[in-house]
BAFI-3210 file (N, C-alpha, C; in Angstrom, 3 decimals, decimal comma, padded with zeros to 6 digits):
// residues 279
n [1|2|3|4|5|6|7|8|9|10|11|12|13|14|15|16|17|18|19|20|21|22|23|24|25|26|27|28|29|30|31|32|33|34|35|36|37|38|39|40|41|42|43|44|45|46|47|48|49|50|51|52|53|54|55|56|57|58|59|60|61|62|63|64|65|66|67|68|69|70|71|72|73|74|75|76|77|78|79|80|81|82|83|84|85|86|87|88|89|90|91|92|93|94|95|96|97|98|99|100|101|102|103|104|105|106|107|108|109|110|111|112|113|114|115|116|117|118|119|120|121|122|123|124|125|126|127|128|129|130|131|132|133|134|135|136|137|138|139|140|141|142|143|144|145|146|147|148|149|150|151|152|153|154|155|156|157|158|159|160|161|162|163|164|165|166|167|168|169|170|171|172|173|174|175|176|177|178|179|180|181|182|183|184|185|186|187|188|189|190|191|192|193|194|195|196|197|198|199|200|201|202|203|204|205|206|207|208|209|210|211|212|213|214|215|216|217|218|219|220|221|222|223|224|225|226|227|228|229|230|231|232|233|234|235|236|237|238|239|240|241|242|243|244|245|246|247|248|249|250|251|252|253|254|255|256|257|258|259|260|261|262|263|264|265|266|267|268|269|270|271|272|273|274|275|276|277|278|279]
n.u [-013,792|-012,736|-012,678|-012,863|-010,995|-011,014|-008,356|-009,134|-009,083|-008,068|-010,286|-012,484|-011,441|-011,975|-011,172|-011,250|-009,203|-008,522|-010,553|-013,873|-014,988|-013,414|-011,899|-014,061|-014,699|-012,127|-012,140|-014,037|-013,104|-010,849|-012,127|-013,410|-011,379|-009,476|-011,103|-011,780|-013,652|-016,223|-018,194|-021,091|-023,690|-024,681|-023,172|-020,644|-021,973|-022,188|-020,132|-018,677|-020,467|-021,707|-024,134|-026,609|-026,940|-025,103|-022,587|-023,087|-023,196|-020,557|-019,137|-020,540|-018,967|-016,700|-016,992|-016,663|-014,429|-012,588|-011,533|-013,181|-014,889|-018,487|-019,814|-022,276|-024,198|-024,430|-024,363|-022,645|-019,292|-015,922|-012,311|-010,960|-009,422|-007,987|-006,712|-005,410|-003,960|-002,037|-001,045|000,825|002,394|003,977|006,830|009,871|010,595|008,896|007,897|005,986|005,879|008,718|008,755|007,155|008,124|009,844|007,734|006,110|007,481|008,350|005,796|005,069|006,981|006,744|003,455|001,733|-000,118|001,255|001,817|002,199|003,089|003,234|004,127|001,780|000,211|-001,419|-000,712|-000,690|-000,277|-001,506|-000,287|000,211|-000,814|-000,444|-002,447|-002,239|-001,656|-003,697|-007,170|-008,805|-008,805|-006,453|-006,070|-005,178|-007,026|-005,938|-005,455|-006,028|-005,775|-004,017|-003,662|-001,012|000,190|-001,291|-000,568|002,070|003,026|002,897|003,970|006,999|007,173|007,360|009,132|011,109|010,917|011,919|012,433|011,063|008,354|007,504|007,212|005,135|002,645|002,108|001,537|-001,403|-004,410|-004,581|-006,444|-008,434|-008,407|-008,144|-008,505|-005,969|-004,379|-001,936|-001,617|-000,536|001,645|004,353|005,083|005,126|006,742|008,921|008,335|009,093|011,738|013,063|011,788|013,812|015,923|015,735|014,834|012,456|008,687|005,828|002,503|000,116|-003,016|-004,090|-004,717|-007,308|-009,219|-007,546|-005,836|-002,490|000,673|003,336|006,336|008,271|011,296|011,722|014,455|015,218|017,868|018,773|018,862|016,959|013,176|011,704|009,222|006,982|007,542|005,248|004,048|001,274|-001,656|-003,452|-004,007|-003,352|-001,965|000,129|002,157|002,454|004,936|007,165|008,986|012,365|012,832|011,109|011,117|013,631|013,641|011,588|013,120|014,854|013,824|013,081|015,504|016,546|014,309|015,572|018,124|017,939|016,272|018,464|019,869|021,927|023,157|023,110|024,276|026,451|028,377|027,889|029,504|031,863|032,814|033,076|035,460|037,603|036,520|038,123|040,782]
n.v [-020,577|-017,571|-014,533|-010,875|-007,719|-004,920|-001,938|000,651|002,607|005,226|008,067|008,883|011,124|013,768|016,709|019,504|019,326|017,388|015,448|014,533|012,031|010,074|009,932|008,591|006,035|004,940|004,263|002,516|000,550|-000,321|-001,137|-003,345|-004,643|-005,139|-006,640|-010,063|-011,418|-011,591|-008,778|-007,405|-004,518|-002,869|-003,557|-002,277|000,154|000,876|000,312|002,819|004,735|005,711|006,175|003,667|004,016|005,663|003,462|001,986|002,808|003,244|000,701|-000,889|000,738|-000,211|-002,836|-003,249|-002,115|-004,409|-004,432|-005,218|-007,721|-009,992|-011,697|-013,671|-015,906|-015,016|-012,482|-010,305|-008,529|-009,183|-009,085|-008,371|-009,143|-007,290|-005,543|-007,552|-007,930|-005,570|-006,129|-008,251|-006,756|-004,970|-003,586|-005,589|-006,496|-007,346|-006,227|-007,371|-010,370|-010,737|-010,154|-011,896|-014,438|-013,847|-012,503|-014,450|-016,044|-014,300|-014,143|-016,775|-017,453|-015,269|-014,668|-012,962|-010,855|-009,784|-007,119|-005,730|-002,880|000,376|003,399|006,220|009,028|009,239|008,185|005,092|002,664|-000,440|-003,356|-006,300|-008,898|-010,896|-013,414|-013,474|-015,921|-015,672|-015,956|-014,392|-012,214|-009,606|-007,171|-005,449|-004,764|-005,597|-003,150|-001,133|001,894|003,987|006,686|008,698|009,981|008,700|005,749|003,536|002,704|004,593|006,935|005,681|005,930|008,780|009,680|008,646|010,185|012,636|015,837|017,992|016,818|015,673|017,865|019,323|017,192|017,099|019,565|019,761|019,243|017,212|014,590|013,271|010,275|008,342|009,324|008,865|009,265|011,457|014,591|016,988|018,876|019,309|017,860|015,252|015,736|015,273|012,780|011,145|011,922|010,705|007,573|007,748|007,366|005,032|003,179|001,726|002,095|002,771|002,811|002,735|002,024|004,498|004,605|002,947|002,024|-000,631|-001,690|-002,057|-001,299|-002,154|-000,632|-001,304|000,192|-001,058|-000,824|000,127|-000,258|002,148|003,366|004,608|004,791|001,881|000,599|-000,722|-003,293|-004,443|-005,216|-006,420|-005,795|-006,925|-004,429|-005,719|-008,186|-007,147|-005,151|-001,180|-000,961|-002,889|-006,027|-006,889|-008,942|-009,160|-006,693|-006,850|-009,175|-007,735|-006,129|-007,875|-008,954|-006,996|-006,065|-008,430|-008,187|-006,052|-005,688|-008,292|-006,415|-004,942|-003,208|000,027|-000,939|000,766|003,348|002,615|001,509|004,277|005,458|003,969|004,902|007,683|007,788|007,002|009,138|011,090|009,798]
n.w [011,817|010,446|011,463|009,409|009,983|008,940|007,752|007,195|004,391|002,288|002,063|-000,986|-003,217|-004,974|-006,599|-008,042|-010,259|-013,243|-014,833|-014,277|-015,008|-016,045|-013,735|-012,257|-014,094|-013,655|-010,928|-010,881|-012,700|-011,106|-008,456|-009,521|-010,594|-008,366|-006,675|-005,018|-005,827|-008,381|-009,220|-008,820|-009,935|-008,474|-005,717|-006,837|-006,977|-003,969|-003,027|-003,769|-003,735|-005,647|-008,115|-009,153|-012,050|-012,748|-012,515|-014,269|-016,887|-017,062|-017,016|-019,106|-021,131|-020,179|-020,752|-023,339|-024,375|-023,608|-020,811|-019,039|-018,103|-018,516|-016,697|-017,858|-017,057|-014,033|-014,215|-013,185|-012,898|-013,719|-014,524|-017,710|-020,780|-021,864|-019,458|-018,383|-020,323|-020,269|-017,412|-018,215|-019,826|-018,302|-015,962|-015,798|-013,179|-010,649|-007,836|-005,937|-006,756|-005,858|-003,180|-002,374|-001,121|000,730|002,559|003,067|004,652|006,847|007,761|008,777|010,622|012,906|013,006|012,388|009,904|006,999|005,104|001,784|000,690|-001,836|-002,835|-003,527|-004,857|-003,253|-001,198|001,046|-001,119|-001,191|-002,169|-001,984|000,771|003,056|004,905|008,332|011,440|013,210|015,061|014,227|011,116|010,618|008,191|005,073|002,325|-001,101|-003,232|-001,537|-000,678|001,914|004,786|004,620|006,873|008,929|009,297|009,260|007,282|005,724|006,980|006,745|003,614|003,998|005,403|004,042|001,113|-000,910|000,461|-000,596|-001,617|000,823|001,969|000,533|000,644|003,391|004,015|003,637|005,197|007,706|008,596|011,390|012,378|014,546|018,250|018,825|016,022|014,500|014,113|013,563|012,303|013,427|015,562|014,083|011,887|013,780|014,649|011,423|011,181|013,107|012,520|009,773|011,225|012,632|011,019|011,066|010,831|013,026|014,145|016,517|016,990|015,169|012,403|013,217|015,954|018,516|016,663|015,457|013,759|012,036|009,879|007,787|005,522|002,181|-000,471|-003,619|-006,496|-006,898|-004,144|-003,428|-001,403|-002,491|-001,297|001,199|003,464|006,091|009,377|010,567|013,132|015,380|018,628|021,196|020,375|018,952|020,111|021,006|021,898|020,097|020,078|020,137|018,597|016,601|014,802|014,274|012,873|010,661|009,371|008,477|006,535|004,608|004,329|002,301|000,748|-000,873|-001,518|-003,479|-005,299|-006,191|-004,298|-004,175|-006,201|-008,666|-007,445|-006,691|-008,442|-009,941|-008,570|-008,758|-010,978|-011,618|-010,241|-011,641|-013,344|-012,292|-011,707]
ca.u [-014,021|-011,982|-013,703|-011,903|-011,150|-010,268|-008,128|-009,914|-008,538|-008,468|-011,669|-012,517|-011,099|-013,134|-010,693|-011,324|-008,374|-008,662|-011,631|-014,091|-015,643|-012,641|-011,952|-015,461|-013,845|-010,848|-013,023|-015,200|-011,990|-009,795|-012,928|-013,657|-009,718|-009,186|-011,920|-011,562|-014,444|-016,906|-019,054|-022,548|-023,615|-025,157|-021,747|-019,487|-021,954|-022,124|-018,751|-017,754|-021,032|-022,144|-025,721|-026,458|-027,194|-023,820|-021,987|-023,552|-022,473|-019,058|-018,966|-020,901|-017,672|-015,225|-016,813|-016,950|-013,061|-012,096|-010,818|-014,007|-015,953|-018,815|-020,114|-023,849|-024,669|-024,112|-024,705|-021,611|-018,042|-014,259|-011,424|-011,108|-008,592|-006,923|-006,189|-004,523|-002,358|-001,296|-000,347|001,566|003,699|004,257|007,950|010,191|010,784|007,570|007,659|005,046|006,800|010,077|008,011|006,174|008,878|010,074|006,404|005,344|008,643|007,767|004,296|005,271|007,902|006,289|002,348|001,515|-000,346|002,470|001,341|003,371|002,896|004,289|004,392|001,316|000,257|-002,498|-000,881|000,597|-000,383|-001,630|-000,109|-000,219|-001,090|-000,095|-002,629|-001,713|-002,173|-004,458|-008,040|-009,516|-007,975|-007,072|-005,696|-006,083|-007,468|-004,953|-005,538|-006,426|-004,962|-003,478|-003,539|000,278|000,158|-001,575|-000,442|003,314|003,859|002,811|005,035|008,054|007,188|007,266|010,339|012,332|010,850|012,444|012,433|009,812|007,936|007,117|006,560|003,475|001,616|002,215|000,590|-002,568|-005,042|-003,904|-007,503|-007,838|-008,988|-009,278|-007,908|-004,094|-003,921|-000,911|-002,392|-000,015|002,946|005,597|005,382|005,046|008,394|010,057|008,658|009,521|012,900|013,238|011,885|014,454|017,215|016,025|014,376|010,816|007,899|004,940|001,115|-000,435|-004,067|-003,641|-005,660|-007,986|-009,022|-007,529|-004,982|-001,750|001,388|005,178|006,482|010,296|011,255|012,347|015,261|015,941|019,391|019,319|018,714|015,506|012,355|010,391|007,864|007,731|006,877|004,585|003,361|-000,339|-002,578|-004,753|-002,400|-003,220|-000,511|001,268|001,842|003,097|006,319|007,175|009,997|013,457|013,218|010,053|011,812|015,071|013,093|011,039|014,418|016,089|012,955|012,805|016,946|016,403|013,852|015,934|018,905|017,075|015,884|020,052|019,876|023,017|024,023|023,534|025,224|028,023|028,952|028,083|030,843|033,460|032,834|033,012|036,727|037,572|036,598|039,115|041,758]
ca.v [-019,546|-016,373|-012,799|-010,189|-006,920|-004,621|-001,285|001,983|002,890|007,031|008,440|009,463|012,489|014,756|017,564|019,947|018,410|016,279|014,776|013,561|010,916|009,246|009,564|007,646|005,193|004,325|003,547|001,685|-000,739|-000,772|-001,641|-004,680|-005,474|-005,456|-007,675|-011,015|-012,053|-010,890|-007,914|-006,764|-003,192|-002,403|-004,044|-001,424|001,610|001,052|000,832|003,844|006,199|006,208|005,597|002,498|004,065|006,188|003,108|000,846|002,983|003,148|-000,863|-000,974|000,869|-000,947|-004,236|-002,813|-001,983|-005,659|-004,066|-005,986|-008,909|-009,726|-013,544|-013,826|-016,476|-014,344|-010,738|-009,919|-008,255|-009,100|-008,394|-008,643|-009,541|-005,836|-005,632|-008,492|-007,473|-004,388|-006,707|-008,479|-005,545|-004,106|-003,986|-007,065|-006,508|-007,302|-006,696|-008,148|-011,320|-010,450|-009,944|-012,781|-015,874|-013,293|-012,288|-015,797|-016,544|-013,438|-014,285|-018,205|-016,724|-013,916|-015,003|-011,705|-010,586|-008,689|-006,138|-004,740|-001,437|001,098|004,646|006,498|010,235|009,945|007,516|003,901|001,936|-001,587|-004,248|-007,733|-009,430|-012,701|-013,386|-013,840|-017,238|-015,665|-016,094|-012,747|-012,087|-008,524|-006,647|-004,699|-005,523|-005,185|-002,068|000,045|003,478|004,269|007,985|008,688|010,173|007,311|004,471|003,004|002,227|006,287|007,241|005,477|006,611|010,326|009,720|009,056|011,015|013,824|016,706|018,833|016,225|015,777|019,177|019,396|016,262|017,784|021,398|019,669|018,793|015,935|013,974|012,511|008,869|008,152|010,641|009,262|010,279|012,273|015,673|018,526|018,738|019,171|016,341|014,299|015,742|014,510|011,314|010,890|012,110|008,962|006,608|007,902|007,079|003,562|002,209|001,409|003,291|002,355|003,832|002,044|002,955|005,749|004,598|002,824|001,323|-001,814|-001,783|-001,556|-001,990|-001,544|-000,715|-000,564|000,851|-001,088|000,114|-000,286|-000,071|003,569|003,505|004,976|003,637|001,617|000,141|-000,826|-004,033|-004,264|-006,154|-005,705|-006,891|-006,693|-003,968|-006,959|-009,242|-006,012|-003,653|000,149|-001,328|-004,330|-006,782|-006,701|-009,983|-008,836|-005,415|-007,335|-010,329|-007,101|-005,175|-008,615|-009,334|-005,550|-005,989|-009,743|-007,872|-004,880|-006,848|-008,669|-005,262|-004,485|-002,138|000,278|-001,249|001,808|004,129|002,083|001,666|005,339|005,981|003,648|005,989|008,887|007,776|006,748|010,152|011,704|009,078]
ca.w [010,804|010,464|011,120|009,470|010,245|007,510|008,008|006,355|003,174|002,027|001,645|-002,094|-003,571|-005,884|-006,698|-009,078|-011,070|-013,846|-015,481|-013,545|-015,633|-016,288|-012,261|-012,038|-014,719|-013,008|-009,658|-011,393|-013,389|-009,522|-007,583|-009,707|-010,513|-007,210|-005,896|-004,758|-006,521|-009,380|-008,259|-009,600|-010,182|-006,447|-005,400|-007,103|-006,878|-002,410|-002,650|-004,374|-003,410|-006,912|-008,276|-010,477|-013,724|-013,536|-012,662|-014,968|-018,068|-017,257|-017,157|-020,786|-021,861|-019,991|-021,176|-024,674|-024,570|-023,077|-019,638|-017,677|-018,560|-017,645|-016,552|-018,605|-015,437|-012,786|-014,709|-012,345|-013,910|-013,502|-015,115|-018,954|-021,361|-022,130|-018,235|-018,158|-021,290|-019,220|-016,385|-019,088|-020,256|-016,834|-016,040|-015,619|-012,500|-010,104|-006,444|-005,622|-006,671|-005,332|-002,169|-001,989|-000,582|002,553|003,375|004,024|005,679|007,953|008,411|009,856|011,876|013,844|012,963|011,532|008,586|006,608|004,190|000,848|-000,438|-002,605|-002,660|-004,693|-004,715|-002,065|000,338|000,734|-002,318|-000,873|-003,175|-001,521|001,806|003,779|006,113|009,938|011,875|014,331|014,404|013,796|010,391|010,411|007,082|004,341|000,813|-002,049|-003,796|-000,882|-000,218|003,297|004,462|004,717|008,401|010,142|008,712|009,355|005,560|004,889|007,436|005,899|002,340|003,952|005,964|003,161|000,173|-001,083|001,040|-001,264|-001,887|001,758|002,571|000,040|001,363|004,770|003,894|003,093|006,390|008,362|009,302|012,539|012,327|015,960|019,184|018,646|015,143|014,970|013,166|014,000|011,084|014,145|015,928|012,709|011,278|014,641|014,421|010,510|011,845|014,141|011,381|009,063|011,834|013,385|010,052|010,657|011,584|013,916|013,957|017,210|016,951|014,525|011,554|013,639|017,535|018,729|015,511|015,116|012,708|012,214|008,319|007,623|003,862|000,800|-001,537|-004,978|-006,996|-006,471|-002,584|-003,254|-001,144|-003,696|-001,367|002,781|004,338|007,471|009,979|011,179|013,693|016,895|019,778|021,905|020,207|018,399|020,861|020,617|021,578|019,712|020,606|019,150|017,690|015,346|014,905|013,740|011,541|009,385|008,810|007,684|005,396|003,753|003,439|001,950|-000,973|-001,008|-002,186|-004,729|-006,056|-006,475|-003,603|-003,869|-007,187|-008,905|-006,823|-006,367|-010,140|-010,399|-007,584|-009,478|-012,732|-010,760|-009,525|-012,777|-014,740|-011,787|-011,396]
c.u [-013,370|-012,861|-012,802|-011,934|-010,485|-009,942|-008,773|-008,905|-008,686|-009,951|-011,712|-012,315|-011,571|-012,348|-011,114|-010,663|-008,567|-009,801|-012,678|-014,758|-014,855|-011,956|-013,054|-014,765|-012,946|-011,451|-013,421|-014,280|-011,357|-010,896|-013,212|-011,752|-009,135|-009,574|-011,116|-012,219|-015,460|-017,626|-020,279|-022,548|-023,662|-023,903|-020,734|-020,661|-021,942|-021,127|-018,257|-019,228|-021,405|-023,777|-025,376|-026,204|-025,624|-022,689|-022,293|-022,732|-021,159|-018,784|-019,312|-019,388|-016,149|-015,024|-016,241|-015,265|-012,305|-011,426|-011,658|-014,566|-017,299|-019,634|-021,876|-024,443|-024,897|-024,779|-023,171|-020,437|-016,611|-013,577|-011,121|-009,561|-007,299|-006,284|-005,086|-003,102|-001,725|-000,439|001,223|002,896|004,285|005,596|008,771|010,159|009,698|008,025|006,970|005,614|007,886|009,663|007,825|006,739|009,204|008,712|005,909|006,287|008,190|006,662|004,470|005,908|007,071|004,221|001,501|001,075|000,656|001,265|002,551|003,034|004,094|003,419|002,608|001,222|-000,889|-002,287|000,012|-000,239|-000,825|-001,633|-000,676|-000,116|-000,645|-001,036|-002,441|-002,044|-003,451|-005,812|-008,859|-008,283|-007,904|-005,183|-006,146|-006,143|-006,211|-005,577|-006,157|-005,735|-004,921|-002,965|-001,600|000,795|-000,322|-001,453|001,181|003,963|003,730|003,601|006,690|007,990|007,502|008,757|011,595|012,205|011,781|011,869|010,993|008,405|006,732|006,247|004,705|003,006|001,166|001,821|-000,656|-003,201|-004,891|-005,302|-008,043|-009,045|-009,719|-008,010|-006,660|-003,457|-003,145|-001,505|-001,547|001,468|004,429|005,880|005,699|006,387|009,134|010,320|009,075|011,311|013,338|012,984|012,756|015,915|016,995|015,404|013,333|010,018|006,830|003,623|000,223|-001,875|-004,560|-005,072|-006,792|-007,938|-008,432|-006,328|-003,574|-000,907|002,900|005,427|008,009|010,164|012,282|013,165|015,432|017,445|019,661|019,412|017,406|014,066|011,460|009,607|008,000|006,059|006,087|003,923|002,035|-001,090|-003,333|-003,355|-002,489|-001,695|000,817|001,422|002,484|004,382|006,936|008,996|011,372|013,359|012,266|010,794|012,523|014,421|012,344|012,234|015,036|015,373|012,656|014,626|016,537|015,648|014,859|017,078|018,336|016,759|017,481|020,389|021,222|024,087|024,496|024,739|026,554|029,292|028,571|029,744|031,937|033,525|033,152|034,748|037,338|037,827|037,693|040,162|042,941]
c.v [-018,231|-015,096|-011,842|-008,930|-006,302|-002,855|-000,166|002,119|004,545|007,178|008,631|010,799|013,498|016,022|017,912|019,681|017,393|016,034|013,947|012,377|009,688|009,178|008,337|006,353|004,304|003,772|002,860|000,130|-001,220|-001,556|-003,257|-005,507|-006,271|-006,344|-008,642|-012,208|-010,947|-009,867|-007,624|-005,027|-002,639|-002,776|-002,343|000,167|001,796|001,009|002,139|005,313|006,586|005,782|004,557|002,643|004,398|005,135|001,887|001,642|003,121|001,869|-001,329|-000,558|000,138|-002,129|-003,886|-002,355|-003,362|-005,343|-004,931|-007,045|-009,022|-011,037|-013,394|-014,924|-015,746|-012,676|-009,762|-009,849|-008,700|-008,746|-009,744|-008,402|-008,616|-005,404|-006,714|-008,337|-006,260|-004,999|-007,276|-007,474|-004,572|-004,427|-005,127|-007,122|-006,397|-006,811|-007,131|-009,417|-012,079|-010,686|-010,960|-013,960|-014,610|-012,750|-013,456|-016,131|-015,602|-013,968|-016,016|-017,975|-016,239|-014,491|-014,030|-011,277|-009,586|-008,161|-005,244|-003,941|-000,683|002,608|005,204|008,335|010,359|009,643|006,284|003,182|-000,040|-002,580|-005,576|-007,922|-010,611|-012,534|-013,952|-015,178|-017,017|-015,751|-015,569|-012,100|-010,460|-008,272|-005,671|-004,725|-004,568|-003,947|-000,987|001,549|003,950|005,452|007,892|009,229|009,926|006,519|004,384|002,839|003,594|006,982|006,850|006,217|008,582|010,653|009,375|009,269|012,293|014,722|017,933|018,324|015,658|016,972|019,480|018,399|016,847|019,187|021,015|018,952|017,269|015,159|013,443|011,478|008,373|009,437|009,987|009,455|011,438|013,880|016,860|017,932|018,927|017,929|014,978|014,635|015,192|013,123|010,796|010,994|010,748|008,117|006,889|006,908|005,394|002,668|001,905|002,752|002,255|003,484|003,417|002,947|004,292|005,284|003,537|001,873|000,180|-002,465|-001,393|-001,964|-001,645|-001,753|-000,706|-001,073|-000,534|-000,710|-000,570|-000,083|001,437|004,114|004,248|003,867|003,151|001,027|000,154|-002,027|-003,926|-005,240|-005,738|-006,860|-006,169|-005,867|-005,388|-007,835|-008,345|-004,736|-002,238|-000,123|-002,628|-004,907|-006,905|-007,558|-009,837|-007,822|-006,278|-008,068|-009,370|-006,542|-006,318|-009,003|-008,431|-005,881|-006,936|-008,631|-006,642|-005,260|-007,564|-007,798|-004,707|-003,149|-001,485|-000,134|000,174|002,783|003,857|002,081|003,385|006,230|005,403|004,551|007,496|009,135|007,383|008,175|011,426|011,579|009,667]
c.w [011,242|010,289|010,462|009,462|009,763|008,566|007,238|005,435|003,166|001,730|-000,304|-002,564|-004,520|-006,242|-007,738|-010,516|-011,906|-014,449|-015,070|-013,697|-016,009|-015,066|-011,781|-013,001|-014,361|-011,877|-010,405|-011,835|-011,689|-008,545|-008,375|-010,146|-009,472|-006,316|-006,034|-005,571|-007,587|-008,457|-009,456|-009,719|-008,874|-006,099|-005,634|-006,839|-005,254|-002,207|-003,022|-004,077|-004,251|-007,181|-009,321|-011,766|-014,073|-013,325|-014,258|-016,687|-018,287|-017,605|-018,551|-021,240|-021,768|-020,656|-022,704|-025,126|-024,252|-021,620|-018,644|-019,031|-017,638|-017,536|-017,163|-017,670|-014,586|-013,118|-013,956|-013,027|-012,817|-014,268|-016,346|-019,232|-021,564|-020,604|-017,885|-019,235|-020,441|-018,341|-016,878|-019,287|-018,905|-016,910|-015,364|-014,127|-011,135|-008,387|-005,406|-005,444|-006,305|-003,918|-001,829|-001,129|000,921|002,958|003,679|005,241|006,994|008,770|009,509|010,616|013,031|013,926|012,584|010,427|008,396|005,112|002,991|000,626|-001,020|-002,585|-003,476|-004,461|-003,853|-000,511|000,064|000,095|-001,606|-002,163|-003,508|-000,486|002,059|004,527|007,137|010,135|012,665|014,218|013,897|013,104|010,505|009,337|006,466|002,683|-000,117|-002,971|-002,964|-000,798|001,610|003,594|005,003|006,114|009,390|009,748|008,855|007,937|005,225|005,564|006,966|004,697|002,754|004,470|005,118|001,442|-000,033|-000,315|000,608|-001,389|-000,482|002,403|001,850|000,440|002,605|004,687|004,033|004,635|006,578|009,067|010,629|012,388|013,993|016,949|019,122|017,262|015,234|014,075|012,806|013,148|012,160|014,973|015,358|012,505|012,381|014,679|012,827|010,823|012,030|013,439|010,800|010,038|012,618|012,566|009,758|011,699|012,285|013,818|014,400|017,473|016,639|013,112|012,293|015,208|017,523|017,627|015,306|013,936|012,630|010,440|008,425|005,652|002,859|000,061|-002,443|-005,425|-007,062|-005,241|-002,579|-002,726|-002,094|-002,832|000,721|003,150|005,689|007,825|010,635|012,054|014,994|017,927|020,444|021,818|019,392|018,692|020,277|020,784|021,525|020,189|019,653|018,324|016,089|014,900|013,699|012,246|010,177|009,005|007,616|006,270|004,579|003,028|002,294|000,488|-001,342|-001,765|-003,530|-005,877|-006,620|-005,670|-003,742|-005,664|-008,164|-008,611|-006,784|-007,410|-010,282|-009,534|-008,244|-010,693|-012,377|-010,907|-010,542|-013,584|-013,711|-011,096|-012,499]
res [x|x|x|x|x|x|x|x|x|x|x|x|x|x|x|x|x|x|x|x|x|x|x|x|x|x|x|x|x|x|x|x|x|x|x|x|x|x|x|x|x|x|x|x|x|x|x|x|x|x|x|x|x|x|x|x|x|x|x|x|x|x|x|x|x|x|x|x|x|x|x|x|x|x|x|x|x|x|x|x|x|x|x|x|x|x|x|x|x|x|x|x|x|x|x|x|x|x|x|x|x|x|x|x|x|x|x|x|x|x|x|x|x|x|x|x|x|x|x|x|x|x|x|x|x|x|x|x|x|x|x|x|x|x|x|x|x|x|x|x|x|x|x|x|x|x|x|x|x|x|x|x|x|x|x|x|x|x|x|x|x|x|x|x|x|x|x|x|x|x|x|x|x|x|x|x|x|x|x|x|x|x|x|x|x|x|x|x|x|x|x|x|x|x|x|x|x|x|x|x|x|x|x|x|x|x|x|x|x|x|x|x|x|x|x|x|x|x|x|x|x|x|x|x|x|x|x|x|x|x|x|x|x|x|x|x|x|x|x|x|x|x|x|x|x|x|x|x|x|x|x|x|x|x|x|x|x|x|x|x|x|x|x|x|x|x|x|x|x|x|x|x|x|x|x|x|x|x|x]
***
């Protein structure tokens, strides 16, 4: 039997910003989307820090729109019909999917739970998972959030964001998870630096003890990062300094989707049009 050992996700955000009932809303749809399995009310309000009653009426509305269902056996909700049309109309192009044949390949290779994400505005976006061979599963559940300056996949996303784009994430207090949490915005820009120039990043006992991970970035047909593979697991078997051959096998498995995605295609046809409108 497999124990598993999950990585922390962002805390919850409460900003003055926005609406906060339809903040409570959106927790309420992601926490049961996201599950694995149905959840009850106590379920979703200990996860999210809410009381019963105020989760319970959000769920009346969700059922009541078709976004949740909710099993009349069990009393317990999943995901309803209008969610799934969303999924539906999402754009053609999945990466998740795209993803999915070089993350297993990775994962039998190396033995590694690999991890996809994508970019969001709090952090790294947890998509989809492989899990590892080993016997203490360790990961982190698909729809988590990963703070962007301890985490290897939030370090990529920062290391090759736009320049502005960086700087505001990086104004805002840097947490410290455990004592090698990197915290201080100069040392961070050096090491984003160095990710930018050797490809992947690393964040050995940064978002939590005993944990580490290595991310290298994703590109789409504009060379922009759309997402960044990673490998995760116990330091034990994934130390602070991992071995060329793992190194080499995540680069060839980020190119491999990156490619797929038409990495460069853009640009490239924008460069023949270019030479073209001044030939």
């Amino acid at each position: 039997m497999k124990t598993k050992a999950e990585l922390p996700s962002l805390p919850e955000e409460r900003g003055d910003g926005g609406v906060r009932s339809v903040q409570v809303a959106l927790d309420v749809l992601e926490a049961v989307a996201f599950s694995d399995e149905e959840l009850g009310v106590t379920q979703i309000a200990e996860r999210l820090g809410l009381t019963k009653g105020s989760v319970h009426r959000h769920l009346l509305t969700l059922v009541e729109r078709g976004y949740l269902v909710q099993n009349p056996a069990t009393t317990r909700y999943s995901r309803g019909p209008r969610s799934r049309l969303l999924a539906h109309y999402a754009p053609g192009t999945d990466l998740i999917q795209l993803a999915a044949g070089p993350m297993r390949e990775l994962r039998d290779l190396l033995g590694h739970s690999v991890v996809l994400s994508e970019s969001s505005p709090r952090g790294a976006l947890v998509l989809s998972m492989v899990v590892g061979t080993a016997a203490i599963e360790i990961g982190v559940r698909p729809g988590s959030e990963l703070p962007f300056h301890s985490s290897a996949q939030g370090k990529v996303f920062l290391a090759f964001a736009p320049r502005p784009q960086r700087e505001r994430i990086l104004s805002k207090p840097l947490p410290a998870f455990t004592a090698h949490t990197v915290t201080d915005v100069k040392p961070l820009e050096q090491e984003l630096t160095r990710v930018a120039q050797q490809g992947f990043a690393t964040a050995p006992e940064q978002a939590m003890l005993g944990i580490n991970a290595f991310a290298a970035p994703i590109f789409d047909a504009r060379d922009s990062c759309a997402g960044a593979l990673a490998l995760v697991g116990s330091i034990q078997f994934l130390p602070a300094e991992l071995d060329a051959k793992s190194i080499n096998a995540l680069k060839a498995a980020t190119a491999q989707i990156s490619r797929t995605l038409g990495q460069g295609r853009v640009s490239n046809s924008e460069m023949r049009a270019a030479k073209q409108r001044t030939a």
